[in-house]
PDB file of N, CA, C and O in Angstrom, chain B, residues numbered from 101:
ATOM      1  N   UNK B 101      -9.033  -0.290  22.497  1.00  0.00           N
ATOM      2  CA  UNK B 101      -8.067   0.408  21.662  1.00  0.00           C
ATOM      3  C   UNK B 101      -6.820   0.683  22.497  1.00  0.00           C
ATOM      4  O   UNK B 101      -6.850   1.412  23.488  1.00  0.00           O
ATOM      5  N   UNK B 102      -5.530  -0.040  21.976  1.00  0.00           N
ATOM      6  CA  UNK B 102      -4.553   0.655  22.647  1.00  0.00           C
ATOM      7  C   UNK B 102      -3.654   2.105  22.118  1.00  0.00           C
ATOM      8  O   UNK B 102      -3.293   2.428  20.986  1.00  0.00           O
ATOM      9  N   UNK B 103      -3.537   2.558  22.990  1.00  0.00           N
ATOM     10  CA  UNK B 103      -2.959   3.959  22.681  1.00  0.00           C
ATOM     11  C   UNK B 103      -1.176   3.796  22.846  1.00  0.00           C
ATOM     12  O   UNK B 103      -0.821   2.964  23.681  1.00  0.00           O
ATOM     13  N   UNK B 104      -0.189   4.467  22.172  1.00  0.00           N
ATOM     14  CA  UNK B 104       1.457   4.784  22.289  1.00  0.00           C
ATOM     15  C   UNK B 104       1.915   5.774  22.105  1.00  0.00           C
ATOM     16  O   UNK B 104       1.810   6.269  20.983  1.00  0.00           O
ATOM     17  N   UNK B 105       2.555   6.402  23.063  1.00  0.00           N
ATOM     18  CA  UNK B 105       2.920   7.538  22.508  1.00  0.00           C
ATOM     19  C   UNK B 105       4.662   7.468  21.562  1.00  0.00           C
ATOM     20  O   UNK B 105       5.754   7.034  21.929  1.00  0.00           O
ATOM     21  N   UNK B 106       4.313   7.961  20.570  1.00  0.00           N
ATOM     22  CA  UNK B 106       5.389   7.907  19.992  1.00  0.00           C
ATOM     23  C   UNK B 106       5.972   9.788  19.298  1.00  0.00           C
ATOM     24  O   UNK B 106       5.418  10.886  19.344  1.00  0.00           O
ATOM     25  N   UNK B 107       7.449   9.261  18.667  1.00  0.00           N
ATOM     26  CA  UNK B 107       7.920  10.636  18.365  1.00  0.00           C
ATOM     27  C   UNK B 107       8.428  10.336  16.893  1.00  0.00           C
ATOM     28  O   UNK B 107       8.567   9.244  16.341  1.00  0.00           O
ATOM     29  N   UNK B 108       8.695  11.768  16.358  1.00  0.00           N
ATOM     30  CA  UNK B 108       8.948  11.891  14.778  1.00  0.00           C
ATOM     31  C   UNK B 108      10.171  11.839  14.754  1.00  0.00           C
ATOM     32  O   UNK B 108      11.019  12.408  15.441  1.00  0.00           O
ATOM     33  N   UNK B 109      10.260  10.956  13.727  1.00  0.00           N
ATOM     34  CA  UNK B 109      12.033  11.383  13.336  1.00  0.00           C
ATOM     35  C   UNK B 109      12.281  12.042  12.456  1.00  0.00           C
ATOM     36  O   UNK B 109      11.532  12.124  11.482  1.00  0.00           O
ATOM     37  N   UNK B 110      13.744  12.889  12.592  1.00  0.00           N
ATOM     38  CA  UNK B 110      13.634  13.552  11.442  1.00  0.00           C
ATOM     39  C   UNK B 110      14.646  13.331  10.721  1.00  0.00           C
ATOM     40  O   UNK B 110      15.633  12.730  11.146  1.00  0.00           O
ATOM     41  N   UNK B 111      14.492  13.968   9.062  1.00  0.00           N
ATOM     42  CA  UNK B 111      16.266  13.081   9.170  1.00  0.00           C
ATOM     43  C   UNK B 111      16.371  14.371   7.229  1.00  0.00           C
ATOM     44  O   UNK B 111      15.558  14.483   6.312  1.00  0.00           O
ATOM     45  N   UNK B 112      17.592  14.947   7.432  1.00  0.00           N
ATOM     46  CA  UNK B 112      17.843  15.291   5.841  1.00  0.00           C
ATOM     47  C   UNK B 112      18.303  14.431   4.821  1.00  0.00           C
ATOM     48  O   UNK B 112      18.971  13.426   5.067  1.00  0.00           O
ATOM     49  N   UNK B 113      17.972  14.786   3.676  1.00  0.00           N
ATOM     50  CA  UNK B 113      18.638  13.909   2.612  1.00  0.00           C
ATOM     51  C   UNK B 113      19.966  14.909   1.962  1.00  0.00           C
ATOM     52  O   UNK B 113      20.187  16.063   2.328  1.00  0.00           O
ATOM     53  N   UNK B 114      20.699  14.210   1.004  1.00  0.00           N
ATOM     54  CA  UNK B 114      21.554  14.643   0.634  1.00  0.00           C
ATOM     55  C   UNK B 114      21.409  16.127  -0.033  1.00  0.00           C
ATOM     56  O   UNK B 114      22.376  16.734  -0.494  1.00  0.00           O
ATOM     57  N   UNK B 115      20.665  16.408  -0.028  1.00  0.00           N
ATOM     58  CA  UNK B 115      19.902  17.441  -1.405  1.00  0.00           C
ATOM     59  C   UNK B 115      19.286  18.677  -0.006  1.00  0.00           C
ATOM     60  O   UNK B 115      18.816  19.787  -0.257  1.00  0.00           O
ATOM     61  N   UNK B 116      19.452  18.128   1.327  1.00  0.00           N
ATOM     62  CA  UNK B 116      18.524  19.410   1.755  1.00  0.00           C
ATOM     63  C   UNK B 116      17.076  19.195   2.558  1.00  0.00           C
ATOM     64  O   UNK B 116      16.763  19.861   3.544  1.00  0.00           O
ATOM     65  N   UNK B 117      16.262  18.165   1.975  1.00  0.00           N
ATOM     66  CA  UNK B 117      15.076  18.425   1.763  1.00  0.00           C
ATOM     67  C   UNK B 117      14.838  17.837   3.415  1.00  0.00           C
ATOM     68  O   UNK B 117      15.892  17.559   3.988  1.00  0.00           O
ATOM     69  N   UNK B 118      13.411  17.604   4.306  1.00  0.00           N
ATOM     70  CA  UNK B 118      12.919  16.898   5.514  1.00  0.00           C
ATOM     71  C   UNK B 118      12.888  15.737   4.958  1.00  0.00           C
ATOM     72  O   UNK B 118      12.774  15.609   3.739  1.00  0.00           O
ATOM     73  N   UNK B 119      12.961  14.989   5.577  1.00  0.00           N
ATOM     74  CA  UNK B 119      12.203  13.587   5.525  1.00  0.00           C
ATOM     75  C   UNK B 119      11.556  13.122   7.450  1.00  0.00           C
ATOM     76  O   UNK B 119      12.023  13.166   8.588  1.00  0.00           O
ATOM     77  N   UNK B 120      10.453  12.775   6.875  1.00  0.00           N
ATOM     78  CA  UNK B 120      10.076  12.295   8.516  1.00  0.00           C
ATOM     79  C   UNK B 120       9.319  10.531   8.415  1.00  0.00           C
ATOM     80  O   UNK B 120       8.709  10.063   7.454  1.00  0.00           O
ATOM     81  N   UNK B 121       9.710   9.670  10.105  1.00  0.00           N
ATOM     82  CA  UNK B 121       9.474   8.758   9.958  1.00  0.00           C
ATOM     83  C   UNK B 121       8.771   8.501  11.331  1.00  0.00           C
ATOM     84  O   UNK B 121       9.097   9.089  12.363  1.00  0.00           O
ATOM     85  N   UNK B 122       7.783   7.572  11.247  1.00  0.00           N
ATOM     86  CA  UNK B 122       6.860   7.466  12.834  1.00  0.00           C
ATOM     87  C   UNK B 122       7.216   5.529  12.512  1.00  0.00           C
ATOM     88  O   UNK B 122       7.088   4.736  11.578  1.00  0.00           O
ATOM     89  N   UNK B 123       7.699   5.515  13.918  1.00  0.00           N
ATOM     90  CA  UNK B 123       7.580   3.652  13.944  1.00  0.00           C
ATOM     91  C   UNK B 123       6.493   3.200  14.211  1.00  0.00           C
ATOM     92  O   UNK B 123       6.021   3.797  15.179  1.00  0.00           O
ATOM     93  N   UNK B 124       5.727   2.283  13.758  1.00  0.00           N
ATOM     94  CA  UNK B 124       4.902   0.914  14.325  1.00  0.00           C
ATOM     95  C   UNK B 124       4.830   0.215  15.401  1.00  0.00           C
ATOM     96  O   UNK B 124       5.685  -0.652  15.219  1.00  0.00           O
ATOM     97  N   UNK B 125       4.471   0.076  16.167  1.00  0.00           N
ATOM     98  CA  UNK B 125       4.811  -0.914  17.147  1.00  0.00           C
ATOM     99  C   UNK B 125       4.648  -2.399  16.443  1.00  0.00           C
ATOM    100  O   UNK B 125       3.549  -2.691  15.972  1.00  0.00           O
ATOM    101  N   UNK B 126       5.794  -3.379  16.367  1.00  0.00           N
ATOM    102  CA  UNK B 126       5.388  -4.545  15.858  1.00  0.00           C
ATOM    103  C   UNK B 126       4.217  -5.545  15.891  1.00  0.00           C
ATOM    104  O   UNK B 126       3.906  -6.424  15.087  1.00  0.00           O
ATOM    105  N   UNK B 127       3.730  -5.209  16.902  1.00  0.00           N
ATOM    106  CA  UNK B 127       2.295  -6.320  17.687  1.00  0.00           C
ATOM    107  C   UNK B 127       1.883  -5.561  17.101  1.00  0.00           C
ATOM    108  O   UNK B 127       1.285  -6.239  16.265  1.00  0.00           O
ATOM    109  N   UNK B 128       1.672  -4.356  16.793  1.00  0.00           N
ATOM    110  CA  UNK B 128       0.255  -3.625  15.921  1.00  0.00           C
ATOM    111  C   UNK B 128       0.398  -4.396  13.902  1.00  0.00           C
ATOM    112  O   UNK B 128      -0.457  -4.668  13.059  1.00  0.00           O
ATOM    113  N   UNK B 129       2.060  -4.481  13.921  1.00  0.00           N
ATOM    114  CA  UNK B 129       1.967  -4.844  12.438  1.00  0.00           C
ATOM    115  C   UNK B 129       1.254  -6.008  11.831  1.00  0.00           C
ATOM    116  O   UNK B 129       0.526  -6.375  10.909  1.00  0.00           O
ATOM    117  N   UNK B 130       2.143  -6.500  13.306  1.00  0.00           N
ATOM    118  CA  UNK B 130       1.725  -8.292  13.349  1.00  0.00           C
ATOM    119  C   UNK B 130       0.155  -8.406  13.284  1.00  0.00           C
ATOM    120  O   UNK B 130      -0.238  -8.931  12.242  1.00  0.00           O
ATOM    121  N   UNK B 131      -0.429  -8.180  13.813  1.00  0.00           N
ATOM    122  CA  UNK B 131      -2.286  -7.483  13.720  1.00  0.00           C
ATOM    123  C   UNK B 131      -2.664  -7.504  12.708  1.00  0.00           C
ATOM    124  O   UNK B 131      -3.491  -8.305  12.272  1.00  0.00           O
ATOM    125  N   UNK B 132      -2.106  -6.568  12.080  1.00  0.00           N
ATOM    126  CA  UNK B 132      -2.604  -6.346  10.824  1.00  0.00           C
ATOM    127  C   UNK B 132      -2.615  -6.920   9.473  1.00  0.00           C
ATOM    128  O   UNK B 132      -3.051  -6.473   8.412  1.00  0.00           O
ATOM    129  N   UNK B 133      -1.588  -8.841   9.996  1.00  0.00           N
ATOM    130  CA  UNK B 133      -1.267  -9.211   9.179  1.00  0.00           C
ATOM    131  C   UNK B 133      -0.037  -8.867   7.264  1.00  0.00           C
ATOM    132  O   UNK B 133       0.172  -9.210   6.100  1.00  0.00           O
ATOM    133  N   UNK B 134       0.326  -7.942   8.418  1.00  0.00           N
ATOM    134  CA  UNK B 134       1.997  -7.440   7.677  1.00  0.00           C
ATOM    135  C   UNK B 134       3.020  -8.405   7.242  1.00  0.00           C
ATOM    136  O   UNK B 134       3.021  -9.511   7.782  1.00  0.00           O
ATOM    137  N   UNK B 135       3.737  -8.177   6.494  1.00  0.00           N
ATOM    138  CA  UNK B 135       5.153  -9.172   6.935  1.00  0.00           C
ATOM    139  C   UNK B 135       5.781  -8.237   5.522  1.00  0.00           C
ATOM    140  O   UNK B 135       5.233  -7.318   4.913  1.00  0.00           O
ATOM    141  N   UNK B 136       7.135  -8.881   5.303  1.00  0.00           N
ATOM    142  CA  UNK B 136       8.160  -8.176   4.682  1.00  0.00           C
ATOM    143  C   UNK B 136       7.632  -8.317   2.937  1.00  0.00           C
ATOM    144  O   UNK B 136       7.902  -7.367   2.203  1.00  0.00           O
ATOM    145  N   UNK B 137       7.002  -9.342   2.443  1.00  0.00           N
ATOM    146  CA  UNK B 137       6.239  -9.662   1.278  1.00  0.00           C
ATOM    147  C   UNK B 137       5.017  -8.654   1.141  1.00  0.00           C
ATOM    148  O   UNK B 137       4.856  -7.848   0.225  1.00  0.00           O
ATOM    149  N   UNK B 138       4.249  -8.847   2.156  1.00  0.00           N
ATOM    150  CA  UNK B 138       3.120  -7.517   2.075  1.00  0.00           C
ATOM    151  C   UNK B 138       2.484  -6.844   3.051  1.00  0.00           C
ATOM    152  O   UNK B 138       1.482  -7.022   3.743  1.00  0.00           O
ATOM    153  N   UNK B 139       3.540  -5.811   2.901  1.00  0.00           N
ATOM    154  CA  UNK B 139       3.688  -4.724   3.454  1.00  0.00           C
ATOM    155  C   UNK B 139       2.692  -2.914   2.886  1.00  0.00           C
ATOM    156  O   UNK B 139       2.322  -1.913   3.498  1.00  0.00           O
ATOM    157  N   UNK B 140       2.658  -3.224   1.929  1.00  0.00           N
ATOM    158  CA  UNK B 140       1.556  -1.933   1.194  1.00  0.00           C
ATOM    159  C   UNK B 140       0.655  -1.436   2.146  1.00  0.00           C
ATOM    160  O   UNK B 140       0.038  -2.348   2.698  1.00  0.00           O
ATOM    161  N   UNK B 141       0.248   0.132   2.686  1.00  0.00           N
ATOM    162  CA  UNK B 141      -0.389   0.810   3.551  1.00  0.00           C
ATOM    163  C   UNK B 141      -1.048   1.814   2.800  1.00  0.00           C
ATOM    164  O   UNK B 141      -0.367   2.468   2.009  1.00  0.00           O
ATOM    165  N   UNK B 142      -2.416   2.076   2.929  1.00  0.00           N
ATOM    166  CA  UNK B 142      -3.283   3.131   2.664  1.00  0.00           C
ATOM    167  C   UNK B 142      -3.251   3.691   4.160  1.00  0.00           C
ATOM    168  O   UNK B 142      -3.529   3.159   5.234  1.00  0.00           O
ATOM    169  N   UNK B 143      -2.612   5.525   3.669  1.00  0.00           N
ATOM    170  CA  UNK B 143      -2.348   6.205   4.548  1.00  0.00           C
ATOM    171  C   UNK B 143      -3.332   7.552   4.592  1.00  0.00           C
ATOM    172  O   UNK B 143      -2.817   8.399   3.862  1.00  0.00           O
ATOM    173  N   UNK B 144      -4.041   7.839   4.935  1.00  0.00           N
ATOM    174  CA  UNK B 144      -4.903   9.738   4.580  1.00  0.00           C
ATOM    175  C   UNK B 144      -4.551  10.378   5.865  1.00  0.00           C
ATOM    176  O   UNK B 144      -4.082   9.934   6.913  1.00  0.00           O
ATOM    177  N   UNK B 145      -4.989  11.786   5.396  1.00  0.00           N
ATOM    178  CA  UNK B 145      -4.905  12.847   6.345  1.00  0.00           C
ATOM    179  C   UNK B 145      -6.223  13.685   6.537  1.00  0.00           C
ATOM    180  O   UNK B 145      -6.654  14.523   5.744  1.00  0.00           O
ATOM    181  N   UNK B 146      -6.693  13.369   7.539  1.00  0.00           N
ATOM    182  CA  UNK B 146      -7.810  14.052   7.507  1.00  0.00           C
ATOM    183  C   UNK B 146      -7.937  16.443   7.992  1.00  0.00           C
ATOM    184  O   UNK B 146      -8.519  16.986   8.931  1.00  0.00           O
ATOM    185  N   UNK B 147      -7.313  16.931   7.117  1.00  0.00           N
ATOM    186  CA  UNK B 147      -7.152  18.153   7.523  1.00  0.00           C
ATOM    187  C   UNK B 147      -8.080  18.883   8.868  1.00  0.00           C
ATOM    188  O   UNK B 147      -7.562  19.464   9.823  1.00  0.00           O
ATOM    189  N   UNK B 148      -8.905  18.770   8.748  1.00  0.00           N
ATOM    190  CA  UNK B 148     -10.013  19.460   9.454  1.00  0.00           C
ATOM    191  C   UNK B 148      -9.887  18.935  10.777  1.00  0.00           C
ATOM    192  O   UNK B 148      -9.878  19.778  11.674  1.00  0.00           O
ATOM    193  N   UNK B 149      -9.747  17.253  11.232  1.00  0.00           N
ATOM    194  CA  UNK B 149      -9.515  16.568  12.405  1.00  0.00           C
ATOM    195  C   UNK B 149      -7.939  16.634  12.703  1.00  0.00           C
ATOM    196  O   UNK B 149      -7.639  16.697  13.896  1.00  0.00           O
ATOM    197  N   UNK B 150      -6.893  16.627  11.765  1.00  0.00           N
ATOM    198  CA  UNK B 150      -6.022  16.580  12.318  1.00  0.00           C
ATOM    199  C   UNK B 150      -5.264  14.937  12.382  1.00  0.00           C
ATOM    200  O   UNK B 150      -4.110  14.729  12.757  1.00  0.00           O
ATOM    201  N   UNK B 151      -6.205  13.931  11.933  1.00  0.00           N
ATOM    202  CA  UNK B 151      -6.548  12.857  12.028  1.00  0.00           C
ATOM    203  C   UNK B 151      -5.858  11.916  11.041  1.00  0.00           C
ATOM    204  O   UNK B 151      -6.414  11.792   9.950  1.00  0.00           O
ATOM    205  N   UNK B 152      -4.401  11.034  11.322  1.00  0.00           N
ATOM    206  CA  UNK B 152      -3.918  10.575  10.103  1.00  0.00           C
ATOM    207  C   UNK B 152      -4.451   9.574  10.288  1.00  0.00           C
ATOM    208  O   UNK B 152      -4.781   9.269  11.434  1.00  0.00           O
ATOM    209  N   UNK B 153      -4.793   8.452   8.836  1.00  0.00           N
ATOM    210  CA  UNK B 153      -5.301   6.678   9.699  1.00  0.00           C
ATOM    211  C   UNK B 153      -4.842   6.241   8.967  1.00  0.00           C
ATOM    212  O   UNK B 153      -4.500   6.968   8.034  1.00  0.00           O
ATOM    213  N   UNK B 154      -4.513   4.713   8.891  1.00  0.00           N
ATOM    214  CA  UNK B 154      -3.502   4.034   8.551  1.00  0.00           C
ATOM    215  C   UNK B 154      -3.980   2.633   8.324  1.00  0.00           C
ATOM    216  O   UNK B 154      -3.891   1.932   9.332  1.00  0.00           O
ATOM    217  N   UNK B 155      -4.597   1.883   6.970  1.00  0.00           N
ATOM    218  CA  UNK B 155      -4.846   1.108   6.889  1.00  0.00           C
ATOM    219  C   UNK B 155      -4.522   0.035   6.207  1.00  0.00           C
ATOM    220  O   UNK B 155      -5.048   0.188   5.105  1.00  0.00           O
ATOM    221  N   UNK B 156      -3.750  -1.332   6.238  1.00  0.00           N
ATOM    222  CA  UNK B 156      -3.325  -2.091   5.334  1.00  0.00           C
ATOM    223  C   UNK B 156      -3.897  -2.298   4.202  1.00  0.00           C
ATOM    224  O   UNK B 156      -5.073  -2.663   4.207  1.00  0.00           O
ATOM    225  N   UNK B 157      -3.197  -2.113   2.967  1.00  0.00           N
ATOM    226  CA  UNK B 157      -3.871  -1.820   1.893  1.00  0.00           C
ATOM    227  C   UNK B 157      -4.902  -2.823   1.135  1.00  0.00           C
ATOM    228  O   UNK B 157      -4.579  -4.010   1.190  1.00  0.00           O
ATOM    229  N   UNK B 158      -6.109  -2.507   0.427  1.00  0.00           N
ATOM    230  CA  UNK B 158      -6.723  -3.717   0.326  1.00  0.00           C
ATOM    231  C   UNK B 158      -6.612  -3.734  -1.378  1.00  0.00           C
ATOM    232  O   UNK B 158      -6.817  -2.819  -2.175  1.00  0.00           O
ATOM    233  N   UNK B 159      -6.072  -5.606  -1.680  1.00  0.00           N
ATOM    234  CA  UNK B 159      -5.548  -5.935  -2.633  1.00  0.00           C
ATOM    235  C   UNK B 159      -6.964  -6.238  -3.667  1.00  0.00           C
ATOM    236  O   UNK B 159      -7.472  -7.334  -3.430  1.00  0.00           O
ATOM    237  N   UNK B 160      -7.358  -5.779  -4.290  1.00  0.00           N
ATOM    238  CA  UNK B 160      -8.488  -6.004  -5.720  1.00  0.00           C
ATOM    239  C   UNK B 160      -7.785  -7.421  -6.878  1.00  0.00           C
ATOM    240  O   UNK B 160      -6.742  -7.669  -7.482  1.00  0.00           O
ATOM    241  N   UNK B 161      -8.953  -7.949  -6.688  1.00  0.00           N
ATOM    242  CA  UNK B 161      -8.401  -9.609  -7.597  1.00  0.00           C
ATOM    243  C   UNK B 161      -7.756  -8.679  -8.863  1.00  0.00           C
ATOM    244  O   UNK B 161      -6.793  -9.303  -9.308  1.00  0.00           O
ATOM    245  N   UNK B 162      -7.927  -7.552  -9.512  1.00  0.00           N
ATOM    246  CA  UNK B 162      -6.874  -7.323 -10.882  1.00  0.00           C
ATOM    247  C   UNK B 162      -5.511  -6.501 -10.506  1.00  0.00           C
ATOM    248  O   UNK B 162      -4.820  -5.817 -11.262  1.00  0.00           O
ATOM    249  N   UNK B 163      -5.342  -6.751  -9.211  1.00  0.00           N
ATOM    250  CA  UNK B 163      -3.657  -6.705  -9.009  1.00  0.00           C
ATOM    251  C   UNK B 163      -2.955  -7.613  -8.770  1.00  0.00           C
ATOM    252  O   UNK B 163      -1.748  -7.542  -9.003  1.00  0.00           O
ATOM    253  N   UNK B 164      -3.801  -9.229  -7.988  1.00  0.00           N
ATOM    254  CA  UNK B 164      -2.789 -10.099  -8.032  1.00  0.00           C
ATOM    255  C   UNK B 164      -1.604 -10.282  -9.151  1.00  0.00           C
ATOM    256  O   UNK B 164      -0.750 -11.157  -9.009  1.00  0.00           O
TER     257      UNK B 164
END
């Protein structure tokens, strides 16, 4: 398992509100078989661990 340390960005919108963004490292996207066509991510938060995970989303034959 490789580990990165990375940082949050933060950024306002016009209106006020947070918005926050964490980058990818590309070799991890590339991994995961990403690209700009399909891109879709199943994201959770596990409260209790603290624990976000991040998994490329898996496509069911009645969404092609």
């Amino acid at each position: 398992m490789e580990k990165r340390t990375a940082k949050i960005l933060w950024s306002k919108s016009g209106k006020g509100s947070d918005t926050t963004r964490v980058t990818l490292p590309v070799s991890w996207v590339r991994q995961m078989s990403l690209s700009y066509e399909e891109r879709e991510l199943d994201i959770s938060f596990d409260e209790k661990t603290g624990i976000i995970t991040i998994k490329k989303k898996e496509v069911t034959k009645w969404e092609n």
